[in-house]
N, C-alpha and C positions, 0 to 999 in steps of 0.2 A: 337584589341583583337578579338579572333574568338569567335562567340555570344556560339557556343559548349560551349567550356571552361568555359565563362561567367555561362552559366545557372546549369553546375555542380557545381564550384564556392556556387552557391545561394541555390542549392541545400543541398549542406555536411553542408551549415550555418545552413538549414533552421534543419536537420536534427540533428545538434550539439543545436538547440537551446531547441528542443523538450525532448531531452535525458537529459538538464540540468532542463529544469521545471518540468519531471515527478520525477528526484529524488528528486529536489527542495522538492516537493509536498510528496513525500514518505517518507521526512526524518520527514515532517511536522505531518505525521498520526501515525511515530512511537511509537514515546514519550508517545500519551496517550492510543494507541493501547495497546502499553507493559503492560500499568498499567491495562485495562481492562482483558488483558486474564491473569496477574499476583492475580489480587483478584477474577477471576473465580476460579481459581486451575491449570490452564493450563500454561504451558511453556510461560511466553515474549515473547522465539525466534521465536514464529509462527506470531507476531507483522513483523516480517520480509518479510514476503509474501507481503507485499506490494513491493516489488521491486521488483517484478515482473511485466511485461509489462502487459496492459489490462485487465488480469484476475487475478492479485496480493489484490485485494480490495474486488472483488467477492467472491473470496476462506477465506479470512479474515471472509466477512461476513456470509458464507455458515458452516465456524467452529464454530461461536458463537450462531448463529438460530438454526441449526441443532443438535448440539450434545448435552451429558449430563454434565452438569458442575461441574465436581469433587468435586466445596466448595460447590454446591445446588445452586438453584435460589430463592430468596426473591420472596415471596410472595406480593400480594400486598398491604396486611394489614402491614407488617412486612416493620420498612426501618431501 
């Protein structure tokens, strides 16, 4: 077997393995994602950004620091 072939071969694995663990891992943060921008006021479907490669998590977390939360934010006397 030509060692070429071989190391692309290991390569597309290596790269089919990495695409399977970050959805793995995206489908893992939706669930409770949804439920946290569902009881801010904001859409679920921005729970989605997580499936986005590298910056799907950052953007998630840059929506819920940054903006205004349509249902309010509890104070921290208030739970």
């Amino acid at each position: 077997m030509d060692p070429v072939t071989w190391l692309l071969g290991l390569g597309s694995l290596l790269v089919f393995g990495v695409v399977v663990v970050h959805l793995l891992t995206a489908l893992v943060l939706i669930i409770p994602t949804w439920r946290v921008f569902t009881r801010a006021g904001f859409s679920g479907a921005l729970s989605l950004f997580h499936l986005v490669p590298l910056i799907g998590l950052f953007i998630v977390m840059a929506v819920l620091a940054f903006s205004d939360w349509p249902n309010g934010e509890a104070s921290p006397g208030k739970r």
